[in-house]
Backbone as CSV, one residue per row, in Angstrom:
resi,resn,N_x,N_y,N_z,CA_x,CA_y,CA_z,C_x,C_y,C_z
1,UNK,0.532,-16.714,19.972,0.074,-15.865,18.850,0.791,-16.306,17.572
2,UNK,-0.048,-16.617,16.359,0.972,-16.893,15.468,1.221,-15.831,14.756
3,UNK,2.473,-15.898,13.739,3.450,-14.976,12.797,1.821,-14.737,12.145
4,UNK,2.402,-13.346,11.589,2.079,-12.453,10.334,1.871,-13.513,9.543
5,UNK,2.716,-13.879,9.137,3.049,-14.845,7.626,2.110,-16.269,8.100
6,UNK,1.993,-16.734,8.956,1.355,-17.532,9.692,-0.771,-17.918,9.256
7,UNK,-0.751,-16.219,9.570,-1.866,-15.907,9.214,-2.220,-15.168,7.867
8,UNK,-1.724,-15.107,6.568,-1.593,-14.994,5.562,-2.321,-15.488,5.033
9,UNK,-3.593,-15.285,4.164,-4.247,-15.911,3.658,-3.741,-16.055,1.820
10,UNK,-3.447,-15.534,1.747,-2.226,-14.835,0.546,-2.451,-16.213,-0.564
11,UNK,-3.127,-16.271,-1.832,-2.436,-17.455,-2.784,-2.390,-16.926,-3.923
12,UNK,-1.039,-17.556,-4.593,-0.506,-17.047,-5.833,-1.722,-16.927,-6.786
13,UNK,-1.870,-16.015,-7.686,-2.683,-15.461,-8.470,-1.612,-15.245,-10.079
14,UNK,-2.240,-15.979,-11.172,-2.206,-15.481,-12.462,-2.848,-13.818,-12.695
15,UNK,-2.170,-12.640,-12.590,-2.146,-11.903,-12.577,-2.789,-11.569,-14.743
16,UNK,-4.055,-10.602,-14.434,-4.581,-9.724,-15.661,-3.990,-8.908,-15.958
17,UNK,-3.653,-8.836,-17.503,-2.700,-7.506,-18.161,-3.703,-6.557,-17.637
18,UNK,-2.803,-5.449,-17.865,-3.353,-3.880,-17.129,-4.148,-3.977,-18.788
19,UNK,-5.739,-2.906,-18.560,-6.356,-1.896,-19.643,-5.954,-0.792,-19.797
20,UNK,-5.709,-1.255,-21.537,-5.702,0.628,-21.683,-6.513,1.505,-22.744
21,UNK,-6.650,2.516,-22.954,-7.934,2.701,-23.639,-8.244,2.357,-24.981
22,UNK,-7.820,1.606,-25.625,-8.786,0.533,-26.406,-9.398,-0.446,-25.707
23,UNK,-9.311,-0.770,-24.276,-10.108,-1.889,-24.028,-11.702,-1.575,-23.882
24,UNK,-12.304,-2.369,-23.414,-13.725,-2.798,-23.309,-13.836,-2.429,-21.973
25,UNK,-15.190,-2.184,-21.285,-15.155,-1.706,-20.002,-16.050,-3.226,-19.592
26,UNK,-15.218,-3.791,-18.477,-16.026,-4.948,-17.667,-17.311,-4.431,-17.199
27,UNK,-18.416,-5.254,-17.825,-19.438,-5.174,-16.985,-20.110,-4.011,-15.466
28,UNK,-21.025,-3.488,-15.282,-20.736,-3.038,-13.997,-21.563,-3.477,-13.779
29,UNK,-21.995,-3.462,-11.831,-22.434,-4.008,-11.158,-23.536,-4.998,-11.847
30,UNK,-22.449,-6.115,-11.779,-23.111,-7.630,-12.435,-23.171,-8.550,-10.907
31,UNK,-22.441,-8.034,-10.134,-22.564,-9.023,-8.827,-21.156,-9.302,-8.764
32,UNK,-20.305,-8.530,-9.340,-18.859,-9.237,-8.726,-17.923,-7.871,-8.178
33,UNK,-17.584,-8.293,-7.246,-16.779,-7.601,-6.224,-15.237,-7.394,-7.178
34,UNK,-15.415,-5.787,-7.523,-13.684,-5.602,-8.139,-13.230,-4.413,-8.062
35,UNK,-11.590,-4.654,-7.416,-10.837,-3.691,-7.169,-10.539,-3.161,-8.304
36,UNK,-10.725,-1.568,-9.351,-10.001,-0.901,-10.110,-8.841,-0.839,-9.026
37,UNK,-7.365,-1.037,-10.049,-6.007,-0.781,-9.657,-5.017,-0.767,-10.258
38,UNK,-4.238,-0.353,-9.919,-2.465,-0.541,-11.177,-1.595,-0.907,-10.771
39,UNK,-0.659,-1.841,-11.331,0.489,-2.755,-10.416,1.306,-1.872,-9.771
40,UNK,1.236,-0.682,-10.242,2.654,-0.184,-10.152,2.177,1.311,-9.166
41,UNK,0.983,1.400,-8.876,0.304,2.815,-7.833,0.516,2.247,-6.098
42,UNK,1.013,2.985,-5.595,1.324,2.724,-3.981,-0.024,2.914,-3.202
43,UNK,-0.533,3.632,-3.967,-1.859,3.495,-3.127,-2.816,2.865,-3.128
44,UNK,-3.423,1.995,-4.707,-3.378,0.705,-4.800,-2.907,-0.459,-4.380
45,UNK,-1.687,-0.367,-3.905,-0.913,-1.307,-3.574,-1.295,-1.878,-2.082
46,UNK,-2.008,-0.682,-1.187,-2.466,-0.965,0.023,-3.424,-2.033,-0.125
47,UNK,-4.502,-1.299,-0.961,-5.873,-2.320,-1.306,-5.408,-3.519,-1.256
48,UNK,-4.258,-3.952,-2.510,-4.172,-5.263,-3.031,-3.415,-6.078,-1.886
49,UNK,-3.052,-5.525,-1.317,-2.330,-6.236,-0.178,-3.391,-6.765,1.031
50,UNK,-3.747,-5.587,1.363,-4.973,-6.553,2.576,-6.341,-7.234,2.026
51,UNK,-6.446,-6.827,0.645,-7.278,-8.215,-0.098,-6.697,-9.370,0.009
52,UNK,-5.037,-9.835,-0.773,-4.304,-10.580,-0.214,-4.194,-11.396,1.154
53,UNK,-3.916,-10.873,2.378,-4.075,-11.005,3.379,-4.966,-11.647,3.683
54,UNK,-6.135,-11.222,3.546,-7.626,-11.290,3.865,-8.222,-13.144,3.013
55,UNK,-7.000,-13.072,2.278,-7.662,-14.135,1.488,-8.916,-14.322,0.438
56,UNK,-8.949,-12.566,-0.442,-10.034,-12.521,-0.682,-10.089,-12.513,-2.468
57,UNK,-8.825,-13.143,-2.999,-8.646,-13.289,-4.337,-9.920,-14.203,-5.474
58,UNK,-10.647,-15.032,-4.785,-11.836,-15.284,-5.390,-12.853,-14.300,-5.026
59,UNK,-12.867,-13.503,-3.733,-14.161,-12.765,-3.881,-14.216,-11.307,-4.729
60,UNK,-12.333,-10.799,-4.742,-12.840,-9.692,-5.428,-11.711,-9.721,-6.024
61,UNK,-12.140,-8.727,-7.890,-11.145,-9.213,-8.711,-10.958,-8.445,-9.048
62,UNK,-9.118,-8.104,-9.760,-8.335,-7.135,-9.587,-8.637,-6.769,-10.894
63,UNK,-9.214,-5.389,-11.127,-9.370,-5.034,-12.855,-8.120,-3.615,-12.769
64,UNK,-7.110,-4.198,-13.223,-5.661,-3.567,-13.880,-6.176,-2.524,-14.764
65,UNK,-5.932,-1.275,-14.452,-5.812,-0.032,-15.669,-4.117,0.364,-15.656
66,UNK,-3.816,1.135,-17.325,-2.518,1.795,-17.167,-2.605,2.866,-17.161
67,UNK,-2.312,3.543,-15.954,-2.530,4.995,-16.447,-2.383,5.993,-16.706
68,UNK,-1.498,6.099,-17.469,-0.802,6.641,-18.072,-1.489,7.087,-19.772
69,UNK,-2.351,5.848,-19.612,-3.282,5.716,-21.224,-4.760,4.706,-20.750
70,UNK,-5.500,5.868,-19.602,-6.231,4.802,-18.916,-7.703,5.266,-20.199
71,UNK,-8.432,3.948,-19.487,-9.521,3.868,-20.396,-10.742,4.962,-20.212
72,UNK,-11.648,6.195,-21.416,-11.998,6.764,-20.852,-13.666,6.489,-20.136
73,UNK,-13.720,5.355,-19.967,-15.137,4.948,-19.534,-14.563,4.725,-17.935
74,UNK,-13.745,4.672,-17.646,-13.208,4.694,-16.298,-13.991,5.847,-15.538
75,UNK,-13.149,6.752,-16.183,-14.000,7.945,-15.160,-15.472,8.234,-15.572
76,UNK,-15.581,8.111,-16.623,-17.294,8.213,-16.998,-18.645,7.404,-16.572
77,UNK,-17.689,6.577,-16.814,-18.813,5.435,-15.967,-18.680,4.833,-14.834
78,UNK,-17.405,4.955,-14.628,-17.167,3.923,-13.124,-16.449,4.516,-11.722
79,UNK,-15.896,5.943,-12.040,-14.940,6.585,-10.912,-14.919,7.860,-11.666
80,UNK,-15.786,9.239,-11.018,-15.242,9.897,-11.572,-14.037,11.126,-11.150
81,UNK,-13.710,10.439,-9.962,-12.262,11.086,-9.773,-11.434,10.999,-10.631
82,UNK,-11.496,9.909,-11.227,-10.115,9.039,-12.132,-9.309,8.383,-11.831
83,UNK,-9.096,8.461,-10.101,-7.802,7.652,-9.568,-8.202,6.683,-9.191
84,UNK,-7.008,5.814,-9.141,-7.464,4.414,-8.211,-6.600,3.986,-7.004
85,UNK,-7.151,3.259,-6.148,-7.762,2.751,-6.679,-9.478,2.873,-6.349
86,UNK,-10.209,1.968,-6.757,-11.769,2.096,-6.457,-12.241,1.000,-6.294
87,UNK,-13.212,0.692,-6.034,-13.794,-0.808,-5.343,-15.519,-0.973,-5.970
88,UNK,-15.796,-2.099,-6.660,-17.281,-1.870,-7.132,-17.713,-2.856,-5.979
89,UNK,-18.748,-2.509,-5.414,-18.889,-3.490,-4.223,-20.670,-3.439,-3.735
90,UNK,-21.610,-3.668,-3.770,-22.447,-3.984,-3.440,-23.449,-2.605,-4.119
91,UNK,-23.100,-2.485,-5.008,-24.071,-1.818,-6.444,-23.656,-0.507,-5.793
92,UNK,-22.219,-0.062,-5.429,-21.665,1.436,-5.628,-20.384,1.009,-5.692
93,UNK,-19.833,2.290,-5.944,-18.202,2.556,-5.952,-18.034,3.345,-5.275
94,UNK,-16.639,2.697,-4.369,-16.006,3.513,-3.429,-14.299,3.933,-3.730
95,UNK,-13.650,4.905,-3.071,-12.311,4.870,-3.574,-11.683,5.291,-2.293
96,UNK,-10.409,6.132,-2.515,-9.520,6.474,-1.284,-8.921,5.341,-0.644
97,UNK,-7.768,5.323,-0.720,-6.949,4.029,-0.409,-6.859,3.786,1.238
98,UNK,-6.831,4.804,2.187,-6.583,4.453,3.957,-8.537,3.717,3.893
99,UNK,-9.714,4.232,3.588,-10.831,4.631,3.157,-11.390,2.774,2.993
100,UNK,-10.708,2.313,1.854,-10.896,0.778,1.393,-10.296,-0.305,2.278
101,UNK,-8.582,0.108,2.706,-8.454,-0.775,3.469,-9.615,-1.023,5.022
102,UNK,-9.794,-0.374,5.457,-10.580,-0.373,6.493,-12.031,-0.606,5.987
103,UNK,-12.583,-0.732,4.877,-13.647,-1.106,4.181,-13.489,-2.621,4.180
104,UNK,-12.556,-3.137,3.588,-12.333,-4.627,3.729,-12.164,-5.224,4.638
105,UNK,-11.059,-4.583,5.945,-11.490,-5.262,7.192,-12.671,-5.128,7.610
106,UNK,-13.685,-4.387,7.476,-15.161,-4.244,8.181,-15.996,-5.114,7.633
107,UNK,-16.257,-5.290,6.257,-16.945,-5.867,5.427,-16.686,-7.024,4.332
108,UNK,-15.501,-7.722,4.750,-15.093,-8.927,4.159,-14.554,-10.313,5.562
109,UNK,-15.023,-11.100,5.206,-14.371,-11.770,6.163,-12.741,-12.220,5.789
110,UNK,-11.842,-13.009,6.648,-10.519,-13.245,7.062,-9.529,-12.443,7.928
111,UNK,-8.554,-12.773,8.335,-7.377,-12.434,9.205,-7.886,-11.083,9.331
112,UNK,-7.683,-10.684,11.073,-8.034,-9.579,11.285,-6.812,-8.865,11.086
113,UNK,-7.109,-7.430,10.823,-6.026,-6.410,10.247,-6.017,-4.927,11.574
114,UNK,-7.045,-5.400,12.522,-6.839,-4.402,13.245,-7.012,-4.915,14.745
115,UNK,-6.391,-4.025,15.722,-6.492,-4.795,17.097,-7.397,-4.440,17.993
116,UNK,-7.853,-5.109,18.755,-9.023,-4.677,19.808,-8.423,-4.138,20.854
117,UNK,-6.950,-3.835,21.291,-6.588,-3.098,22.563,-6.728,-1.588,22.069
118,UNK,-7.183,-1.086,23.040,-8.013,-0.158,22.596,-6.589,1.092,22.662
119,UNK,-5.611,1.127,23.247,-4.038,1.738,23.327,-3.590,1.850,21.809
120,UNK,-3.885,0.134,21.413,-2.729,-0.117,19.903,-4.011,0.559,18.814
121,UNK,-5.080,0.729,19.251,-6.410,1.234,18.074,-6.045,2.873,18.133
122,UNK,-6.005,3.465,19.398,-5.816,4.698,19.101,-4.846,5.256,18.532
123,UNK,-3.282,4.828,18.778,-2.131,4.456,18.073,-1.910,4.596,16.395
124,UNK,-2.938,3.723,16.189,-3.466,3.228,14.382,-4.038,4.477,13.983
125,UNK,-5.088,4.962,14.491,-5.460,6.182,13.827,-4.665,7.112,13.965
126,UNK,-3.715,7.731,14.781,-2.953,8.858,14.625,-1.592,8.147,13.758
127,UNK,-1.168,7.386,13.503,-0.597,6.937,12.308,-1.103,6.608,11.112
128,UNK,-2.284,6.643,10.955,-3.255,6.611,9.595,-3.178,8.320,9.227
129,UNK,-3.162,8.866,10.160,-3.197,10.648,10.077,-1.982,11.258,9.747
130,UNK,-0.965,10.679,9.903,0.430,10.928,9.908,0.717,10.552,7.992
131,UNK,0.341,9.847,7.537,0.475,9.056,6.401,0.837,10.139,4.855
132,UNK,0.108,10.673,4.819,0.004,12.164,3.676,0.922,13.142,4.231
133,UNK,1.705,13.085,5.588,2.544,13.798,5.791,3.664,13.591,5.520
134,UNK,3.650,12.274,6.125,5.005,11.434,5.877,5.493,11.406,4.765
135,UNK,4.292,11.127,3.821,4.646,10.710,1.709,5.263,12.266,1.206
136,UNK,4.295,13.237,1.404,4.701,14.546,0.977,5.755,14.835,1.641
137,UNK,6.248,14.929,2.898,8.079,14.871,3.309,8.585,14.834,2.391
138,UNK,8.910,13.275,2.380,9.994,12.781,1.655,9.618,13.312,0.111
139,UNK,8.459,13.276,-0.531,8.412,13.389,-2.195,9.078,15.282,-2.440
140,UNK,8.452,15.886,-1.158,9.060,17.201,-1.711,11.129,17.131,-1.523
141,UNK,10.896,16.968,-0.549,12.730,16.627,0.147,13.734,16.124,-1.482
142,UNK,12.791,15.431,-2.382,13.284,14.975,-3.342,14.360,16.351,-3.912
143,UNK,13.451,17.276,-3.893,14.172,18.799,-4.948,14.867,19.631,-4.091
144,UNK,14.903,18.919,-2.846,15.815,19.560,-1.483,17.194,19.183,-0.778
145,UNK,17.535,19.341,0.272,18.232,18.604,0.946,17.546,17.089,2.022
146,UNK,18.210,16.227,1.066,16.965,14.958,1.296,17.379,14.760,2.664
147,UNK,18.451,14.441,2.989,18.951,14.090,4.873,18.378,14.995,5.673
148,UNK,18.602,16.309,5.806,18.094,17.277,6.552,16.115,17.438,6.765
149,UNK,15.538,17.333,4.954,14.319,17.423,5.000,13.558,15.980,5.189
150,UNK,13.874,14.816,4.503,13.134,13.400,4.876,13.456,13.071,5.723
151,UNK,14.690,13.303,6.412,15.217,12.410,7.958,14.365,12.553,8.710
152,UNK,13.151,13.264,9.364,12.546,13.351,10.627,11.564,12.593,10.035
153,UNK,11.007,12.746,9.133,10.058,12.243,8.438,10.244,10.060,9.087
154,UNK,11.693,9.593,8.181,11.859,8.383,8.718,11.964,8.397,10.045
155,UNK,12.681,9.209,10.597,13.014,8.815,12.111,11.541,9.367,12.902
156,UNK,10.540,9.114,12.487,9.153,9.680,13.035,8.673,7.765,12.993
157,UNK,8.617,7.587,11.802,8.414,6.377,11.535,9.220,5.197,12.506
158,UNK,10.601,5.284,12.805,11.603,4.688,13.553,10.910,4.464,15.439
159,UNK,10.916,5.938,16.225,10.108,6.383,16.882,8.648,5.866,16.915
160,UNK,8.058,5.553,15.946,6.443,4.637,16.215,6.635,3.351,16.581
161,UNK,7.923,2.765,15.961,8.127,1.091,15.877,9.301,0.754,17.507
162,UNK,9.054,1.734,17.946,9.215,1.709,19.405,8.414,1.442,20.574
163,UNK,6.999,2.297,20.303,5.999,2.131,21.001,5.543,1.130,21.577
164,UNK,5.701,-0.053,20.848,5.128,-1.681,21.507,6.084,-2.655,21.165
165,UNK,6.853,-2.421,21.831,7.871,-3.622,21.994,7.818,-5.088,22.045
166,UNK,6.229,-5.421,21.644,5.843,-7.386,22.029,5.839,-7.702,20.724
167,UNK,6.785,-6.893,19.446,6.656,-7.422,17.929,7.390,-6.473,16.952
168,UNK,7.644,-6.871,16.206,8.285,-6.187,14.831,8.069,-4.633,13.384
169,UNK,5.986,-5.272,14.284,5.515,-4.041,13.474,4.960,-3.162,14.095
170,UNK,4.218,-2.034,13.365,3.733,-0.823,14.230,2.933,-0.621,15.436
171,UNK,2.114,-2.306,15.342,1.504,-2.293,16.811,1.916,-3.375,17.385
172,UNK,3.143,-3.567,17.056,3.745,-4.952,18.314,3.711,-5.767,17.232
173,UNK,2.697,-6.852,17.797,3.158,-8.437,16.738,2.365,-8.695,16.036
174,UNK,1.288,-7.586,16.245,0.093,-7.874,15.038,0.323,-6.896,13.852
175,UNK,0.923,-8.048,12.439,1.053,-6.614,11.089,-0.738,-6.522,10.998
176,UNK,-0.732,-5.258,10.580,-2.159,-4.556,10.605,-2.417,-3.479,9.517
177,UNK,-3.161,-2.730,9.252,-3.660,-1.891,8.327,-2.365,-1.071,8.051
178,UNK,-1.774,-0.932,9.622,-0.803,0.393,9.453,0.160,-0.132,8.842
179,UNK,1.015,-1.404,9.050,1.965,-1.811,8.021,1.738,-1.432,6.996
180,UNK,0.550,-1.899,6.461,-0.198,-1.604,4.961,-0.441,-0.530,4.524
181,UNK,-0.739,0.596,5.654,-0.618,2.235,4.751,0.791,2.498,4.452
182,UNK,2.027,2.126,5.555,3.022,2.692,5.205,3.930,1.855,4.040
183,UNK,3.831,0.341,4.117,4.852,-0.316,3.821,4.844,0.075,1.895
184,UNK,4.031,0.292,0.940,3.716,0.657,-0.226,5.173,2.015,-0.531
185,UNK,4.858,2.993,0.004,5.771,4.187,-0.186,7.155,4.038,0.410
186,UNK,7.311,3.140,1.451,8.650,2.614,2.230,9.654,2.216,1.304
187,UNK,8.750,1.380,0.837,9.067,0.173,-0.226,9.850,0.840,-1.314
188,UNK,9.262,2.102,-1.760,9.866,2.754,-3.277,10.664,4.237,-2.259
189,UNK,10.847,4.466,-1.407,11.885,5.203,-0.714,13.544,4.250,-0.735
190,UNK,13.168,3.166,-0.365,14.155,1.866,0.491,14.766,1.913,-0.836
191,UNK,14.492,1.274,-2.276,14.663,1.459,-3.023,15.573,2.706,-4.147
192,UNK,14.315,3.554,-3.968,15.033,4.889,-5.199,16.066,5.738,-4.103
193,UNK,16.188,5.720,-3.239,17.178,7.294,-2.252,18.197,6.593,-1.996
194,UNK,18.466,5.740,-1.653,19.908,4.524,-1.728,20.166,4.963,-3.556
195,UNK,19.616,4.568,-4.475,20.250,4.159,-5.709,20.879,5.541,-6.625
196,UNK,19.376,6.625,-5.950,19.305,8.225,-6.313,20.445,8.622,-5.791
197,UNK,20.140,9.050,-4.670,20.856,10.233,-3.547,22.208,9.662,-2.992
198,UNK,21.901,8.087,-2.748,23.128,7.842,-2.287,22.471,7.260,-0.580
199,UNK,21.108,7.831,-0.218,20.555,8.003,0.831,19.847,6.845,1.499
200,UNK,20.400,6.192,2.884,19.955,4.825,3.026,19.004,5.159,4.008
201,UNK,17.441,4.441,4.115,16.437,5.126,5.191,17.326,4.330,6.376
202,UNK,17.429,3.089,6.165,17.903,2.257,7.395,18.743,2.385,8.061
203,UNK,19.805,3.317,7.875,20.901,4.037,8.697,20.675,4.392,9.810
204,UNK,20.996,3.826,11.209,20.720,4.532,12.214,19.242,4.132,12.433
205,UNK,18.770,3.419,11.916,16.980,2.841,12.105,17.045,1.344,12.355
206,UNK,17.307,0.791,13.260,17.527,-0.425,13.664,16.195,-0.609,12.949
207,UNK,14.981,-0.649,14.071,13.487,-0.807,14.206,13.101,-0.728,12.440
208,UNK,13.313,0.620,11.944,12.547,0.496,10.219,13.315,-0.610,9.872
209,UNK,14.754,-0.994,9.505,15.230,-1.605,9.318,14.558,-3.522,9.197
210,UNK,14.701,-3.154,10.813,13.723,-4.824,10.720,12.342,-4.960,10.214
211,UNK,11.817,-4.011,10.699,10.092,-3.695,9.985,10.178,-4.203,8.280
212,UNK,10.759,-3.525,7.287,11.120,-4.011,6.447,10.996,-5.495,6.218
213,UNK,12.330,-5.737,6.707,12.467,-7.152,6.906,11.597,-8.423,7.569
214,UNK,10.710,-7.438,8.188,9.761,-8.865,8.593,8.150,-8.587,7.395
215,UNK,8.070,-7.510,6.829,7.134,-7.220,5.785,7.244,-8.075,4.564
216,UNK,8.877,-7.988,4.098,8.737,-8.946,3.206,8.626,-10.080,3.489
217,UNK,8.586,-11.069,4.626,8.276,-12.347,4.450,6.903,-12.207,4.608
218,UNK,6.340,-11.244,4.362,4.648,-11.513,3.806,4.327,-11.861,2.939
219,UNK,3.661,-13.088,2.598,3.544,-13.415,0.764,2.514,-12.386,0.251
220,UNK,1.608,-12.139,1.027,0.331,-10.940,0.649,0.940,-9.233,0.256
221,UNK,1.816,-9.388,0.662,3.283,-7.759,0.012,3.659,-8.565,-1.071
222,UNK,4.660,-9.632,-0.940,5.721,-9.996,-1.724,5.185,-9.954,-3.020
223,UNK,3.811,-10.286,-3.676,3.670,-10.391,-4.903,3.000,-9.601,-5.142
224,UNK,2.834,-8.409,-4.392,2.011,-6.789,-5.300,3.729,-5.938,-5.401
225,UNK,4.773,-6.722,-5.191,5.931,-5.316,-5.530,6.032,-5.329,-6.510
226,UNK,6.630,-3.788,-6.945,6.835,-3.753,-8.165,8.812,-3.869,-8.481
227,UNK,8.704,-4.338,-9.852,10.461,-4.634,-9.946,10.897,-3.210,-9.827
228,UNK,12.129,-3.175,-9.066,13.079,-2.161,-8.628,13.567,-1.414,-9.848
229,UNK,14.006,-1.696,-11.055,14.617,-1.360,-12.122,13.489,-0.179,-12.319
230,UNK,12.169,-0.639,-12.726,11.402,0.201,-13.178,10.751,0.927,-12.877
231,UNK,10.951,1.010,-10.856,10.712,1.713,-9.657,11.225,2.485,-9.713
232,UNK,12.812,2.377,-10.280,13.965,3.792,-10.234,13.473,4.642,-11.547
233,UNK,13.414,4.158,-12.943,13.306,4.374,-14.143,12.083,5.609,-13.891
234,UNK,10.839,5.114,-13.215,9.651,6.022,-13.331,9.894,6.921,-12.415
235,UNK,10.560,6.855,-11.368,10.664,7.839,-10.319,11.712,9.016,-10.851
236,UNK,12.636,8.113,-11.414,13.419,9.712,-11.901,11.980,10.361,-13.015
237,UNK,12.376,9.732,-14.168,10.935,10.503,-15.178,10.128,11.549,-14.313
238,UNK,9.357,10.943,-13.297,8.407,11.845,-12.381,8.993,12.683,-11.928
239,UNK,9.757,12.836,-10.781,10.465,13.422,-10.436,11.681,14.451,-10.215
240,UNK,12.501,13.878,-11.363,13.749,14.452,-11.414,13.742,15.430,-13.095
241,UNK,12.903,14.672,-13.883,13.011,15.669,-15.007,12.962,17.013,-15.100
């Protein structure tokens, strides 16, 4: 079986400044496949990653909003939730981030992202279900006692990466969708609660610990992170003000 990284379809990309509302609204359904997204949204970050993966940087193209000062033809014309990210894809728009990734494995070709044992499939969906629990944990725990209230939360996560012992990630040795729902919010936990709180997830988490560590040698992660400095900077703002 080869590595994760192995099967990476992943190539460096000259990355588009984000829009903001002075821009122009791209075209719609002209025939080109494009992810609305923001460098810096975790739930975006799923999308852009198993596009990555998938090898699908010529077929579908990343249209950057900021949003903070997003453009208002966004929601008027193209999403009218407002969030992203969203996908223009065969003369509709779709959104919801667990929703797309599994849209792209179904309906794009490259590297498969999900497994056919039908054990590690059922597995995937009750950890796709777990996902909005897990995030809200830890984001409320923020205004709490973070050890006492996020700890089960990680050590739930710790406890999954037990289950299949033939690999590193959530279903053994195949990284898959589920890396990709969780690794986005991991990523800015691992980060801000060490630098915040003082609070390390990897303590006592052998398993998250390495999970981590074998995520980033994904080139299809490595170049949707966002820099750490400005990971901490926005999270207090959000959060802590």
């Amino acid at each position: 079986m080869a590595t994760a990284s192995a099967l990476d379809k992943s190539v460096p990309e000259k990355l588009a400044p984000p829009l903001d509302a002075t821009a122009e609204q791209p075209p719609l359904f002209d025939g080109t496949t494009k992810l609305y997204t923001c460098y810096t949204c975790p739930f975006a970050q799923r999308v852009w990653i198993t596009r990555n993966f998938k090898g699908l940087q010529d077929e579908i193209k990343l249209v950057p909003l900021i949003l903070q000062n997003r453009p208002a033809w966004y929601q008027e014309k193209v999403y009218p939730p407002n969030k992203v990210p969203s996908l223009e894809h065969n003369g509709k728009i779709t959104g919801e981030s667990l929703d797309l990734i599994k849209y792209l494995e179904s309906n794009f070709e490259g590297p498969s992202l999900l497994p056919k044992d039908p054990a590690k499939k059922e597995f995937a969906e009750e950890l796709f279900s777990y996902t909005d629990k897990f995030n809200g944990t830890v984001y409320t725990a923020f205004k709490g006692d973070l050890a006492k209230e996020a700890g089960p939360a990680f050590d739930h996560l710790e406890n999954a990466l037990h289950k299949f012992d033939d690999g590193p990630f959530f279903l053994g040795k195949e990284f898959s969708l589920v890396d990709i729902a969780y690794i986005p919010f991991v990523e800015r936990f691992n980060i801000f609660l060490p630098e915040v709180f003082k609070y390390d997830i990897t303590a006592g988490r052998q398993k998250l610990a390495a999970w981590i560590e074998e995520v980033n040698k994904i080139e299809a992660y490595k170049q949707t992170k966002t820099d750490p400095k400005e990971l901490v900077e926005f999270y207090k703002k959000r959060f802590l003000a």
